[in-house]
N, C-alpha and C positions, 0 to 999 in steps of 0.2 A: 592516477587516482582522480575522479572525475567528483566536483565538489557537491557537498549533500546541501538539500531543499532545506533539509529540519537540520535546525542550527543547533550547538552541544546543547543548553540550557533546555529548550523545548526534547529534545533526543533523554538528558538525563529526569525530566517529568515524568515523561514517557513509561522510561524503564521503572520505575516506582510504582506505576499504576498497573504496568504489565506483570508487574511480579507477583500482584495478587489473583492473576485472572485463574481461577480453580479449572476452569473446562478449555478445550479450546475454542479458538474464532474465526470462523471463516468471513474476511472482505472478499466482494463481490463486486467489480468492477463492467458496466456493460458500458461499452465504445461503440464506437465507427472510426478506424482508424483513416478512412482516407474524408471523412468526412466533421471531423472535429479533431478542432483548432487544439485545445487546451486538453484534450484525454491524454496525450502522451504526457506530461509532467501530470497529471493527475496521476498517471501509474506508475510516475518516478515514486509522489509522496508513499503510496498506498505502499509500494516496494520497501522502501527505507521504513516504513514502521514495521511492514511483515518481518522487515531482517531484526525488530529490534525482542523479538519472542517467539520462542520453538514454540507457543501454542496457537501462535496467529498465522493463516494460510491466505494467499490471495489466486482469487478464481480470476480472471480476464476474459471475458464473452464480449466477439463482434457480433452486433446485431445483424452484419450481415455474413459475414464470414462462417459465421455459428449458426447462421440461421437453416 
């Protein structure tokens, strides 16, 4: 089991605020994977909150890969 970013306290806020969300949501993540530093643990976070509501979806676009 690999340890999460978003610690229990922040993770149970979270689920509080996501239980009201009426529609869904899509995050939208645009990267360079071979060329930023800090994107991959940005799409650890953006992961760990998708996982934390069936109406939140995350999209991943390289800017160049995608392009």
């Amino acid at each position: 089991m690999t340890k999460k970013i978003i610690d229990e306290k922040a993770r149970k806020q979270l689920l509080a605020v996501f239980k009201t969300l009426k529609r869904p949501v899509t995050l939208m993540l645009f990267t360079q994977k071979h060329a930023c530093r800090p994107c991959s643990e940005q799409e650890e976070i953006l992961r760990e909150v998708k996982d934390l509501s069936d109406k939140i979806t995350l999209e991943v676009k390289d800017l160049v890969e995608d392009a």
